[in-house]
N, C-alpha and C positions, 0 to 999 in steps of 0.2 A: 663484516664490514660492508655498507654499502656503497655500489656502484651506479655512478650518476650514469655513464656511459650505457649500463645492459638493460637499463629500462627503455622499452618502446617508446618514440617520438610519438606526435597525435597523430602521425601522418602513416603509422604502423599500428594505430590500435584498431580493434576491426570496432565498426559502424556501432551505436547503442541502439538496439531495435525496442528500448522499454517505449520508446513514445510514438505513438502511432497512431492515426486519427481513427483505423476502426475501431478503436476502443471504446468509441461514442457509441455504438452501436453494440456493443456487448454491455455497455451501461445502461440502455434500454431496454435493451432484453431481461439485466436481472433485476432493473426494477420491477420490469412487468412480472414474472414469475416471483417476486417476495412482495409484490401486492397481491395476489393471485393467494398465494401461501397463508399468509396474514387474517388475508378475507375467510379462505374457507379453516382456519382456526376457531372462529367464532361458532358456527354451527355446530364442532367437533367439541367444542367446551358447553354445548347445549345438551345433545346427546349424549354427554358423559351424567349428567347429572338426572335421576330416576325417580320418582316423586312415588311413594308408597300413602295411601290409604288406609289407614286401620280402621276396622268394623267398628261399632258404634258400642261395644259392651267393653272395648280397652280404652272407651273415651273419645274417641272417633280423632283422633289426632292424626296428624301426618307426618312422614319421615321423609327425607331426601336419602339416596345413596349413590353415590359416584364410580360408576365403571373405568377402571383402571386404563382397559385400551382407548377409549376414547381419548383420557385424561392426555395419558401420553401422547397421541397421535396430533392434541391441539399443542402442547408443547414441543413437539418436532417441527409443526409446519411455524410456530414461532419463531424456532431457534433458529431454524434453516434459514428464514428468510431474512432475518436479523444480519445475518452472515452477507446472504444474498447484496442488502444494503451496504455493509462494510465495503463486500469487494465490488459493488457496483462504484462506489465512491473512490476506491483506487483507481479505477476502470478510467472512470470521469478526468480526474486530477491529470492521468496520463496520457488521456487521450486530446486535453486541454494546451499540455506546454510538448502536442507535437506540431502545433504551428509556430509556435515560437521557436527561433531559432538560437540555438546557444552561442553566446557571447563568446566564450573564448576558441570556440570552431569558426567562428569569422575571423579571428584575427591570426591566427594559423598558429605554427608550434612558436617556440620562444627563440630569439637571434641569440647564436653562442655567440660568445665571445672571440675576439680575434687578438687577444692579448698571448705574447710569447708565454705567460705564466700562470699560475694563481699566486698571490702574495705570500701563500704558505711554502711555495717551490721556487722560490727567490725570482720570480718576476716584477713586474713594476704592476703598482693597484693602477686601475683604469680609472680615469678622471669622478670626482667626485666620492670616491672611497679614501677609506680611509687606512692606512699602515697598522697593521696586528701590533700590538705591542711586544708581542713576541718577536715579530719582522727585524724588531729594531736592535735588539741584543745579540 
């Protein structure tokens, strides 16, 4: 069953520290480090790729062949920095509504009620309510 009573007022929850304006500054930082990542991707997908020569009596044709570490290494500084973007973008969003201040921490916790009862415990409903139908039998 629950109890209205043992849940903390807003005046007993501790403070929400997700919104905090240094987080502007940690949104800058990863985007510089997943442009940074991004950028040196491309040379590492240059490098991966080996351009072979054959002598002129197999036709003198030429082969590419693709180095495994490289390959992976341009797909890590991708993925990493892809990530980088994501949580720079949580970063931003939170670092954005900690100037804003929450609506309902201005207008403080909610006024109880000062009725002898609830309608369900045979009190009188407080103006503009209405009688349970139960209330009434």
């Amino acid at each position: 069953m629950h109890d209205p009573q043992s849940e903390p007022t807003a005046s007993e929850r501790p403070p929400r520290r997700l919104h905090q304006p240094w987080r502007l500054g940690v949104f800058g930082v990863e985007v510089l480090l997943a442009a940074v990542l991004i950028a040196l991707a491309f040379p590492a997908w240059e490098n991966s790729v080996v351009r072979i020569e054959l002598p002129e009596a197999s036709g003198g044709t030429g082969v590419s062949r693709m180095l495994g570490s490289w390959v992976a290494l341009a797909v890590l500084a991708v993925t990493t920095g892809g990530l980088l973007l994501i949580d720079a973008l949580r970063h931003l969003t939170l670092g954005v509504r900690a100037g804003r201040s929450d609506r309902r921490s201005r207008v403080g916790p909610e006024p109880e009620s000062h009725s002898g009862g609830t309608p369900e415990a045979g009190g009188t409903p407080e103006a503009g309510e209405a009688p349970d139908s139960d209330a009434r039998s």
